[in-house]
ZAZA-672257 format. One record per residue (C-alpha): residue in three letters; x, y negated, z. Coordinates in steps of 0.2 Angstrom, whole numbers, padded with zeros to 4 digits, always signed. Layout:
# ZAZA-672257
alaXYZ
...
This chain:
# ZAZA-672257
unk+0638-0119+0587
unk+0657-0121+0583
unk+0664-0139+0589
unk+0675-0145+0575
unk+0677-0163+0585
unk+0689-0152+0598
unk+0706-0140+0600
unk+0706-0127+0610
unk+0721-0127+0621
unk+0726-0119+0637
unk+0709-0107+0638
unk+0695-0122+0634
unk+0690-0133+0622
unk+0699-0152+0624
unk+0695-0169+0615
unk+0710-0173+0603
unk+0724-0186+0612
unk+0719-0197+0598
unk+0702-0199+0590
unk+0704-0196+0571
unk+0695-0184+0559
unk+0695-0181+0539
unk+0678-0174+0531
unk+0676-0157+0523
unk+0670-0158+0507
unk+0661-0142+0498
unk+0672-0139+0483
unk+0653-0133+0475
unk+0646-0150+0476
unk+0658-0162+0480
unk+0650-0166+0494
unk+0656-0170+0514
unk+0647-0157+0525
unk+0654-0163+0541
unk+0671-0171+0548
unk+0683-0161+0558
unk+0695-0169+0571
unk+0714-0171+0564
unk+0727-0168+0581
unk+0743-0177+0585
unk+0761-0173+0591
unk+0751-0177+0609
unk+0739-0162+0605
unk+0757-0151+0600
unk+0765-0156+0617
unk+0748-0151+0627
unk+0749-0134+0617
unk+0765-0128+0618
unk+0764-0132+0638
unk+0753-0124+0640
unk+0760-0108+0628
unk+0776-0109+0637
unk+0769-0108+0655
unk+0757-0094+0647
unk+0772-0084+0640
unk+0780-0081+0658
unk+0765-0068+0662
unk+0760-0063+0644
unk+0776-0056+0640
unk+0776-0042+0653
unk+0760-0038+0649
unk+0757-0018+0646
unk+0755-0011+0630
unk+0739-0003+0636
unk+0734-0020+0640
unk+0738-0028+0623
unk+0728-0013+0615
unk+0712-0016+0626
unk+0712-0033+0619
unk+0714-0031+0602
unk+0698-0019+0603
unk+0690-0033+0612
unk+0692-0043+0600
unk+0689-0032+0586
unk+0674-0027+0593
unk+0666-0046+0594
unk+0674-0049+0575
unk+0664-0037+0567
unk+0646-0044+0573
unk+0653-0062+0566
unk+0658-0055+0548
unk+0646-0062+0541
unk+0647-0080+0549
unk+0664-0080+0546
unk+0663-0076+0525
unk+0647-0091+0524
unk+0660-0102+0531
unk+0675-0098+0520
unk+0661-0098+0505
unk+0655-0116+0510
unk+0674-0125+0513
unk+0684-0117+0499
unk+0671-0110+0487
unk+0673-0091+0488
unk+0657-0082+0480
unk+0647-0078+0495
unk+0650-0058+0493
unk+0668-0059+0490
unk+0669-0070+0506
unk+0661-0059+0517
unk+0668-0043+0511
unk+0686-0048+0506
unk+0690-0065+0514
unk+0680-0059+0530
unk+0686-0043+0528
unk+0705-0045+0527
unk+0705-0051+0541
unk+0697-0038+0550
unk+0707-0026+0543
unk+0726-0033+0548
unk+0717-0033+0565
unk+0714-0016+0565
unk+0730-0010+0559
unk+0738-0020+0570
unk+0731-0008+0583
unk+0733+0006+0577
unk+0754+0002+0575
unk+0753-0006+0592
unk+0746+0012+0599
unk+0764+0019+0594
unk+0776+0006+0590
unk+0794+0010+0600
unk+0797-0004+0608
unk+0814+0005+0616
unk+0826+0014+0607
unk+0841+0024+0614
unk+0857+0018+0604
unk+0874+0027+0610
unk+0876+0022+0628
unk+0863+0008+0624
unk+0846+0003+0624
unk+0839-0006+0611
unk+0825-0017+0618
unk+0812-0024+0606
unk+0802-0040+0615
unk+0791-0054+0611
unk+0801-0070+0603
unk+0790-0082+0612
unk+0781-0097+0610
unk+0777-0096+0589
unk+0768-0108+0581
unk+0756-0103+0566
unk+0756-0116+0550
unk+0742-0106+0538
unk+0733-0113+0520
unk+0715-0113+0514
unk+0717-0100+0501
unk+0713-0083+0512
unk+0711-0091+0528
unk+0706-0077+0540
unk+0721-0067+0530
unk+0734-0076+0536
unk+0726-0080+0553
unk+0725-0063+0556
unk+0741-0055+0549
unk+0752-0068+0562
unk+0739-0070+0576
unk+0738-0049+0577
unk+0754-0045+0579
unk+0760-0061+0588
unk+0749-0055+0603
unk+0754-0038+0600
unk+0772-0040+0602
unk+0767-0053+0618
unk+0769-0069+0611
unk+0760-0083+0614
unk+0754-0095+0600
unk+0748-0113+0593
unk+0739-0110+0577
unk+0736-0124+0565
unk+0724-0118+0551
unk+0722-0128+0534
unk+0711-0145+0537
unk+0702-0140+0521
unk+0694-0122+0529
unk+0693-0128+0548
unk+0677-0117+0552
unk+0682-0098+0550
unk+0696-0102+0562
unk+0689-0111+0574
unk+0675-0096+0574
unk+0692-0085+0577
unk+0696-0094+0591
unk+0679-0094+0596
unk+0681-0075+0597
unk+0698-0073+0605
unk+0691-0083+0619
unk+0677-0071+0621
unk+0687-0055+0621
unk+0695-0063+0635
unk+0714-0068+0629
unk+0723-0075+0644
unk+0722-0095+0643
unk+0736-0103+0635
unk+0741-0087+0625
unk+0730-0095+0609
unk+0728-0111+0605
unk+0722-0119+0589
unk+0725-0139+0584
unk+0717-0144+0569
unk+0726-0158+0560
unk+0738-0161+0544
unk+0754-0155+0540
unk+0763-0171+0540
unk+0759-0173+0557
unk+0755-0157+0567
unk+0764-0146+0554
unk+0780-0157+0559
unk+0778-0159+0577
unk+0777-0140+0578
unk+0793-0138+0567
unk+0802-0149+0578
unk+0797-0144+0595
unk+0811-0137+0604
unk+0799-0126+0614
unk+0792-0116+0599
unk+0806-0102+0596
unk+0797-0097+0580
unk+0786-0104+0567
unk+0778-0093+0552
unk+0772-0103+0539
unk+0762-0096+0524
unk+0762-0110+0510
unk+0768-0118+0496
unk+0785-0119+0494
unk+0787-0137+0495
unk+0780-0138+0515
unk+0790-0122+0517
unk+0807-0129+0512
unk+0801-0146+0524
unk+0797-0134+0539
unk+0815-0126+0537
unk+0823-0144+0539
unk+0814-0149+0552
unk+0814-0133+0562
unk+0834-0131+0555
unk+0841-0142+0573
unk+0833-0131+0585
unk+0838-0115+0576
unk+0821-0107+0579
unk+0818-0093+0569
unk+0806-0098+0552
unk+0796-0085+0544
unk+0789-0091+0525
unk+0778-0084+0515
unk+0776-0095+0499
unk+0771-0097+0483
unk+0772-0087+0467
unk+0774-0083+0449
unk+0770-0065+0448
unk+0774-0055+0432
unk+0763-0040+0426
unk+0773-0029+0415
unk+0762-0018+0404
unk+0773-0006+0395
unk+0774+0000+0377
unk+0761+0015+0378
unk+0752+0009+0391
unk+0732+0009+0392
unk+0730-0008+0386
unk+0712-0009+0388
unk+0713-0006+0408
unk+0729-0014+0412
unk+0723-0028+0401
unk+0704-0028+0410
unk+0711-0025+0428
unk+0725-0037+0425
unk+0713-0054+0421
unk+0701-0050+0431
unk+0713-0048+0444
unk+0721-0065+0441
unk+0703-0073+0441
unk+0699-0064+0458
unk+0696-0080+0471
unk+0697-0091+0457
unk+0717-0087+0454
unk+0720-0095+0471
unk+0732-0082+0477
unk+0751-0083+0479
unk+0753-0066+0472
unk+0741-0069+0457
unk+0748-0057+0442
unk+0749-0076+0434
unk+0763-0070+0418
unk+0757-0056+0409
unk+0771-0049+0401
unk+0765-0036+0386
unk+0774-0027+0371
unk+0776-0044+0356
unk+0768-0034+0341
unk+0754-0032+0356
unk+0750-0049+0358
unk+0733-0049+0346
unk+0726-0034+0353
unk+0730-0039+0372
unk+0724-0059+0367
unk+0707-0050+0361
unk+0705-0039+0375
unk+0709-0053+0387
unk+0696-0069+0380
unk+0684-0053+0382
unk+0685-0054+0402
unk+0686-0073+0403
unk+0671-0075+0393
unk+0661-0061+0406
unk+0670-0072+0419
unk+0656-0082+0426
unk+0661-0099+0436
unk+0646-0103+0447
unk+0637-0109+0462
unk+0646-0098+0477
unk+0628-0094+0482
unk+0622-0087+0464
unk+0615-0075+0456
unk+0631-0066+0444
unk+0644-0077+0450
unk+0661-0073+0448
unk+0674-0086+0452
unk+0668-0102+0463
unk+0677-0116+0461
unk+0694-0122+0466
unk+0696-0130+0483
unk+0697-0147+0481
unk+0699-0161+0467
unk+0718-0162+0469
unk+0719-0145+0464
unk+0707-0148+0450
unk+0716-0162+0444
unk+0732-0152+0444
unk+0727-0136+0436
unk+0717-0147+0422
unk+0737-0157+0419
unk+0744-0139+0417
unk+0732-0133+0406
unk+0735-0149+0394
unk+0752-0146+0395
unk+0751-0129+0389
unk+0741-0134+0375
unk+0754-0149+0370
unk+0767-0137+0372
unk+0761-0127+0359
unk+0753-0109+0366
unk+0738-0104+0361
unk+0722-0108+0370
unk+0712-0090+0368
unk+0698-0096+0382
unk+0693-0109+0392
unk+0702-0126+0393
unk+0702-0142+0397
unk+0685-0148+0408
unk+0671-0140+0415
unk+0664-0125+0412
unk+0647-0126+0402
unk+0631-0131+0410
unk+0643-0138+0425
unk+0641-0156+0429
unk+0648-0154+0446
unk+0659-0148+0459
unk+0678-0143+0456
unk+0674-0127+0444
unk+0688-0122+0432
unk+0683-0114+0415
unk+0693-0097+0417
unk+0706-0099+0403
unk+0719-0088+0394
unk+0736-0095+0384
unk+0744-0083+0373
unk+0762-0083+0364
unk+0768-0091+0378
unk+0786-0094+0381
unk+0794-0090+0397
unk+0801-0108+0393
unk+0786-0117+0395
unk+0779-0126+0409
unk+0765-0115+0413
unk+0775-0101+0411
unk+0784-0107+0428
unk+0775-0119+0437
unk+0762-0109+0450
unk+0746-0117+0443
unk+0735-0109+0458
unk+0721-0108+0446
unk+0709-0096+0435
unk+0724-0099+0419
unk+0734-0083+0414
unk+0748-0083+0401
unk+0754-0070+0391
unk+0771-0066+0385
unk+0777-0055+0371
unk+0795-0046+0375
unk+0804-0037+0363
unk+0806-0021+0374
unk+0807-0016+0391
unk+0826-0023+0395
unk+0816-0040+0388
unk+0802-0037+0400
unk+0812-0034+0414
unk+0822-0050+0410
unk+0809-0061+0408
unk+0799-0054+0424
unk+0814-0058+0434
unk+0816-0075+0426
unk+0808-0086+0439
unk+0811-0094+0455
unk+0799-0084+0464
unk+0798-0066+0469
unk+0782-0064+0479
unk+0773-0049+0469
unk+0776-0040+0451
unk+0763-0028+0443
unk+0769-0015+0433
unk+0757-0003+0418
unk+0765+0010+0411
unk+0760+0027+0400
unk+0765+0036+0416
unk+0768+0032+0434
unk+0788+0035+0432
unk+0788+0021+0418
unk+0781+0010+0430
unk+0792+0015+0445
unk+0807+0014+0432
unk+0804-0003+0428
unk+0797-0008+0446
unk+0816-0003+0453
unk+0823-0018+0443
unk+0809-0032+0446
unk+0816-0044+0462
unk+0800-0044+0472
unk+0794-0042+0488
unk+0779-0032+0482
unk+0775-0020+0468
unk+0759-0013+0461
unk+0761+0002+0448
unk+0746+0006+0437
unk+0733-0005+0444
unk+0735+0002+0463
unk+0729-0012+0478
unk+0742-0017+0491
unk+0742-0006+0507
unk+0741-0015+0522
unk+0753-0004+0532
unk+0768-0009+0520
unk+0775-0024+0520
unk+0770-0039+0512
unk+0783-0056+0509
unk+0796-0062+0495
unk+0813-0062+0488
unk+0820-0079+0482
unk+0810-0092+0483
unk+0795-0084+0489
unk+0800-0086+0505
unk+0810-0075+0519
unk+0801-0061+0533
unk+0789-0048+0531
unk+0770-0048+0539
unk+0759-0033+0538
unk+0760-0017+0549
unk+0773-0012+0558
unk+0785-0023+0549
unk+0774-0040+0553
unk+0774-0034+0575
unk+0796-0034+0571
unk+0793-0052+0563
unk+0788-0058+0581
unk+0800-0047+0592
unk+0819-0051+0599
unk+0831-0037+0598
unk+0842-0035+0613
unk+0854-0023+0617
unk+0857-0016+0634
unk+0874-0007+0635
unk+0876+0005+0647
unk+0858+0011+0650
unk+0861+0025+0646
unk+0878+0030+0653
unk+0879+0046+0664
């Protein structure tokens, strides 16, 4: 039975400093399932204590060591798949399927590729008369969101012990269970005490006691941009090193000649996938101007087959979003795109039919949409897709770079070099040609602002390492 009125810190589970809890509402039905305890700059000084003294004897840990317990823990994930996807399903209304397979799974997965880089990852490299030596940073501290919970646990807590780190993990208030599960496991598998530890709390307090600390040498922060740019400031005086991942306004380019009716399909469908709640959602589809009727038609068919239900039924295919802040925000950016003047294909404003409850968004689609307009740059983090005619590919290209962000970009082409063509000139950190799915060997981050640092395979391990070079090593 996980205890969501403790931390775990140090090896056990511990009362917060400070008794104080928020309740976890079911974005299904807008009701409090249970309350989870909120920690306190207190709880952060007990963590990183207790992460520093770990660090001394973690760090010269073997690799054969570190790969034993990744299996372990692999091993013990695996029979709590399951638990873990019900969890995510209930807190931030994934359907139950997609929970368990992707949510669950994601995690899972950056665990096992974790492994397998850690199995032959050189961690010495001969340079000259030098050595280069790759070792672990140190004590990290883990800021991750509600959106793909066990995603982004995974992805920093894998290679963070990989490396030899030792950690503080602070998981999103709004999706407390999965992690806590997580840590449930890691204990289990038997990591060291004080290697991992979890405080549950908010960012304006944990977040920014952990930014501060002068004992955390690294924090990786996967968020919105706002929080990313405050855990910059805050962690700027202690020069620690800050990994971001943020948001998002990712353009998906479908190219003169292109298969309209797949890229079009794949590419709503994709946007809708976890009710648009991903930072790399293709949100701007970007598609030839005397295209627009055809791709608005082929388009409002997926929305109106996209099915926003009960997580837990039958043909559901979005759930809703995770709370009614983002409700309320989405909702104000759908207005504004109809008072700005594109035009509504599907969906809109309210809840979807037969809905009388719960934080559900009708899945909706703006076309003749102007990179100008506001939905058009803000990240609405919602089932809304906008299309955008341009006049060629040079027009494209322009308009797919015109943005803050550079998370992701999709490219659809009549042939794979059209895409790769166009995919040279987009400034993003991650690029999918012709409907292909990321790998999770290659690296995944963002240009701009989408944040700095790579996580994923062997380019997330070199996130959490130091490089030192030792001349003379290998002098005659």
């Amino acid at each position: 039975m996980v205890n969501r009125m403790q931390f775990y810190i140090d090896g056990a589970w511990v009362d917060p400093a400070v008794k104080k809890s928020t309740a976890v509402i079911n974005p299904a039905t807008e009701e409090a399932m249970y309350e989870v305890a909120l920690g306190s700059k207190a709880d952060v000084d007990k963590a990183v204590a207790a992460a520093k003294r770990a660090f001394a004897t973690f760090s010269q840990t073997s690799r054969e060591e570190r790969v034993a317990l990744l299996s372990k823990i692999i091993e013990i994930y695996k029979g709590r798949l399951k638990e873990i996807g019900a969890a995510v399903s209930d807190e931030m209304g994934a359907p139950l399927p997609m929970a368990e397979k992707l949510q669950a799974g994601a995690g899972l997965g950056h665990l096992m590729t974790t492994l397998d880089v850690l199995k032959n990852y050189h961690f010495e490299e001969p340079v000259g008369t030098a050595m280069v030596l790759r070792e672990p940073i140190g004590v990290v501290g883990m800021i991750t969101p509600w959106n793909w919970p066990l995603n982004q646990i995974a992805c920093k807590v894998a290679p963070a012990l990989a490396a030899g780190c030792t950690m503080i993990l602070k998981p999103s208030e709004f999706t407390p269970t999965s992690a806590l599960i997580f840590a449930e496991i890691l204990h289990e598998a038997g990591v060291p005490k004080g290697v991992f530890n979890l405080i549950n709390g908010l960012g304006p307090e944990v977040g920014a006691a952990m930014s501060e600390h002068p004992d955390i040498d690294m924090i990786s922060f996967t968020g919105s941009t706002r929080a990313g740019i405050d855990v910059a400031k805050r962690a700027a005086p202690t020069v620690k090193r800050v990994s971001q991942e943020l948001g998002g306004k990712s353009p998906n380019v479908i190219l003169e000649g292109a298969d309209l009716q797949k890229a079009v399909t794949g590419g709503v469908m994709h946007m809708f996938n976890n009710s648009g709640q991903s930072c790399n959602a293709p949100s701007r589809m970007i598609v030839p101007l005397s295209k627009m009727k055809e791709v608005a038609a082929i388009a409002k068919a997926v929305a109106d087959k996209t099915k926003a239900g009960d997580p837990r039924g039958e043909g559901t295919t979005i759930g809703p979003v995770v709370n009614r802040g983002q409700w309320d925000k989405i909702q104000a950016l759908i207005k504004k795109g109809i008072d700005e003047g594109a035009t509504l294909v599907a969906g809109g404003p309210g809840l979807p039919e037969g809905v009388n409850k719960g934080f559900y968004v009708r899945p909706t689609i703006f076309a003749d949409v102007t990179n100008e307009m506001t939905i058009a740059r803000e990240e609405i983090f919602g089932p809304v897709l906008t299309i955008i005619g341009a006049k060629d590919e040079a027009d494209a290209v322009r308009i797919a770079n015109d943005t803050p962000y550079g998370l992701a970009g999709y490219v659809s082409g009549p042939t794979v070099d059209d895409a790769k063509r166009v995919a040279r000139q987009i400034r993003a950190g991650n690029v999918n040609l012709q409907g292909v799915p990321n790998d999770r060997t290659a690296p995944f981050g963002g240009y701009k602002q989408s944040g700095n640092g790579r996580e994923w395979g062997k380019y997330g391990l070199e996130d959490f390492l130091e490089v030192k070079a030792v001349a003379g090593f290998n002098a005659a």
